[in-house]
C-alpha positions as CSV (number, residue, x, y, z in Angstrom):
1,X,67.8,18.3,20.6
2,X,68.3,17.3,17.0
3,X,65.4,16.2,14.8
4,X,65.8,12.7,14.6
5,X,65.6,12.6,18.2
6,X,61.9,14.6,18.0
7,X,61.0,12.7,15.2
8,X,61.3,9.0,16.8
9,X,59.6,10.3,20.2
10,X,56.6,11.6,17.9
11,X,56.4,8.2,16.5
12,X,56.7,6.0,19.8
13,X,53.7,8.5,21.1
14,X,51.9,7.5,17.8
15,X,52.6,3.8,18.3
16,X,51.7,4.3,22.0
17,X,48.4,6.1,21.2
18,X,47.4,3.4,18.6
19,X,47.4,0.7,20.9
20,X,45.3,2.6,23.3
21,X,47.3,3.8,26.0
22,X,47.1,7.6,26.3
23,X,50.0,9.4,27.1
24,X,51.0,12.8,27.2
25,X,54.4,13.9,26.8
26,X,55.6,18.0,27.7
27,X,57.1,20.2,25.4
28,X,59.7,21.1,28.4
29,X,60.3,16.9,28.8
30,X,61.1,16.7,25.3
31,X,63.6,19.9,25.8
32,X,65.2,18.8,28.2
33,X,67.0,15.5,28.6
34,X,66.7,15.6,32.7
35,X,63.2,14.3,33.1
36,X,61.9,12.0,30.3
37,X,59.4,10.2,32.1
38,X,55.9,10.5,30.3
39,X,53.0,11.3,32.2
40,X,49.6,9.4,32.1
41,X,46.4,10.4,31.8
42,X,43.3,8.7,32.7
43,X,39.9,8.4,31.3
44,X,37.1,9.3,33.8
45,X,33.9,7.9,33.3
46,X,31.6,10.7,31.7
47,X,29.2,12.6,33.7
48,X,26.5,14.6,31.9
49,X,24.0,14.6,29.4
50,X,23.7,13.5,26.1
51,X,20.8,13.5,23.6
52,X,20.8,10.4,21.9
53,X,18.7,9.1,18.6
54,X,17.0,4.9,19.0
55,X,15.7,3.5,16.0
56,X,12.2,1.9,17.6
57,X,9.1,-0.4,15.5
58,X,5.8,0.7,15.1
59,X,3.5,-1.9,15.5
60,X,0.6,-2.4,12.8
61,X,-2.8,-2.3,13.8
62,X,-5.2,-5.4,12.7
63,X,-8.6,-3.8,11.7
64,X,-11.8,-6.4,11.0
65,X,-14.1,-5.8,8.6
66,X,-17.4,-8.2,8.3
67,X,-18.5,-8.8,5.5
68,X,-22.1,-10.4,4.6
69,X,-21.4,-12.2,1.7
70,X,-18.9,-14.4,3.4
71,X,-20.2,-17.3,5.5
72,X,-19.9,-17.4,8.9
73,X,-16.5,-18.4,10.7
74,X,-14.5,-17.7,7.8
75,X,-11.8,-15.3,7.5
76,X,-8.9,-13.7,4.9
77,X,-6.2,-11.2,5.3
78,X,-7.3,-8.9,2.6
79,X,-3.9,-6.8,3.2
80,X,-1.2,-7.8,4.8
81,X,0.4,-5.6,7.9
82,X,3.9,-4.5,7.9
83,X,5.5,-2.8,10.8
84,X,6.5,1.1,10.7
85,X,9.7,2.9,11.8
86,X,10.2,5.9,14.4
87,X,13.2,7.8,15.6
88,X,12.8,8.9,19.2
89,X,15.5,10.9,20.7
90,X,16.5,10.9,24.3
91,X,18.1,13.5,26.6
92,X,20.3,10.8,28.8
93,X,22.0,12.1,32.2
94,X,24.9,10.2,33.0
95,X,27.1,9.5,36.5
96,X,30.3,8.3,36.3
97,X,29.6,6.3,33.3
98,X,26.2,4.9,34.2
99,X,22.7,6.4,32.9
100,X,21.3,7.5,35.8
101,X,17.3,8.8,33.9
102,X,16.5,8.9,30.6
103,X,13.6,11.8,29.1
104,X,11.9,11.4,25.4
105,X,12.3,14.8,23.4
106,X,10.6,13.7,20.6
107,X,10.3,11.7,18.0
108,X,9.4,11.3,14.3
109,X,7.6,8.7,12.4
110,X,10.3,7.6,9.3
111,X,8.3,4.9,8.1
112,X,4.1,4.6,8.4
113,X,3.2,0.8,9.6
114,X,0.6,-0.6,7.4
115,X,-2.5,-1.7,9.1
116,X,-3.4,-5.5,8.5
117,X,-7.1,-5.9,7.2
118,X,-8.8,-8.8,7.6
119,X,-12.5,-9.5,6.1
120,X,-14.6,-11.3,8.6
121,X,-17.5,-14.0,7.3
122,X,-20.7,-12.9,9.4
123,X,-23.2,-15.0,6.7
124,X,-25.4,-17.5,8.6
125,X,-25.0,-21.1,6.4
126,X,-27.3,-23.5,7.1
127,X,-26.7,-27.6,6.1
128,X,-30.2,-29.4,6.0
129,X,-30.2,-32.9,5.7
130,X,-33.6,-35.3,5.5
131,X,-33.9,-37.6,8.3
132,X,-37.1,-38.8,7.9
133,X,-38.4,-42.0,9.3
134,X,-41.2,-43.5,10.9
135,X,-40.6,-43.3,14.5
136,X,-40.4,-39.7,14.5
137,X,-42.5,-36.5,13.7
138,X,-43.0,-36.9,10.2
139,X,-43.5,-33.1,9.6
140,X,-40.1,-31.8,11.7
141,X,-38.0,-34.6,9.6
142,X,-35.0,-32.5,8.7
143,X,-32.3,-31.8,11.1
144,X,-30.5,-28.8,10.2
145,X,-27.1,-26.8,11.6
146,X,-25.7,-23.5,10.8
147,X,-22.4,-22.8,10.7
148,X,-22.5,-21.2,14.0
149,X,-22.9,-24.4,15.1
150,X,-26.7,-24.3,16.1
151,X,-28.6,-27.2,15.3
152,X,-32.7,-27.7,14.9
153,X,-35.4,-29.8,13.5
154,X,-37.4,-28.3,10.9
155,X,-39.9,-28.9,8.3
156,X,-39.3,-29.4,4.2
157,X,-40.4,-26.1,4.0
158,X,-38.2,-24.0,6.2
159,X,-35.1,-26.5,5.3
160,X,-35.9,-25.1,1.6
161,X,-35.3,-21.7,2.8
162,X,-32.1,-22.4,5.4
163,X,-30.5,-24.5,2.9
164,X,-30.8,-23.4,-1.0
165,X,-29.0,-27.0,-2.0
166,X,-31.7,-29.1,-0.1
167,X,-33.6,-31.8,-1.5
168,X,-35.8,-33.6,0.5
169,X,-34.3,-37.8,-0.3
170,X,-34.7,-39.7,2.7
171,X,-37.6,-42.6,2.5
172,X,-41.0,-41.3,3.2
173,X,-39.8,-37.7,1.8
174,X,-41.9,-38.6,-1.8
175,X,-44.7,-38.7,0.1
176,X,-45.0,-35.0,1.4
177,X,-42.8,-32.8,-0.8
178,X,-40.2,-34.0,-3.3
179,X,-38.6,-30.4,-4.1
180,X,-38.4,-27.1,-2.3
């Protein structure tokens, strides 16, 4: 067989092999010029195991923290939360092409996730306004409500202490106490 002859069957396998057919060709087929049918062999699904490595999130954690100072009701992220990374690899079994179980081997933390933190109002606020009038108890004239939504009549005096910005105003208020 002369070498132009092995050289254009090398490159037909190579075009065949590119376009994805697989083919397999003998050293005695090439020899000899009586049987120069290729023969074909086929892919069969894989049966086994494989360990495999999945990229997977780790979810942040929200953590609240009260704080006093704040009033009641309100709330701010102090830090914002940003999801981690893991690797987790798997030991796969496979039949005939098809995962059949799947077992974690392990796994290992690539990125920490960043816990959000958010501060937490916990401050009772009250608002006191002076309803007096006439028709009502003169001495529990000041209806006052916290900002946990609770709401109560009280005197000057106590709305003084509930509500730091009070001022007694309301007609009739002159008359019993003008200022806390």
């Amino acid at each position: 067989m002369n070498s132009s002859r092995k050289i254009a069957i090398g490159f037909v396998a190579v075009i065949i092999a590119a376009i994805g057919i697989v083919t397999a060709v003998s050293a005695s087929s090439i020899r000899s010029s009586s049987s120069n049918k290729p023969t074909t062999i086929k892919n069969e699904p894989f049966s086994g195991e494989k360990v495999i490595t999945v990229s997977e999130i780790v979810a942040f954690q929200t953590e609240t923290v009260n704080d006093s100072s704040l009033e009641y009701g309100e709330s701010y992220i102090k830090t914002k939360g940003a999801n981690g990374k893991k690797d987790v690899r798997y030991k796969v079994t496979y039949e005939k092409g098809k995962e059949i179980s799947r077992k974690k081997v392990d796994e290992n933390i690539t990125q920490q996730p960043v816990n959000e933190i958010v501060i937490k109002g916990t401050k009772v606020m009250w608002h006191c306004v002076d309803t007096t009038s006439f028709d009502r108890n003169r001495y529990n004239d000041n209806y006052c409500t916290s900002s946990t939504g609770e709401g109560r009549y009280v005197r000057d005096s106590e709305a003084c202490r509930l509500d730091p910005t009070y001022h007694p105003s309301q007609a009739g208020a002159s008359r019993y106490n003008d200022r806390c």
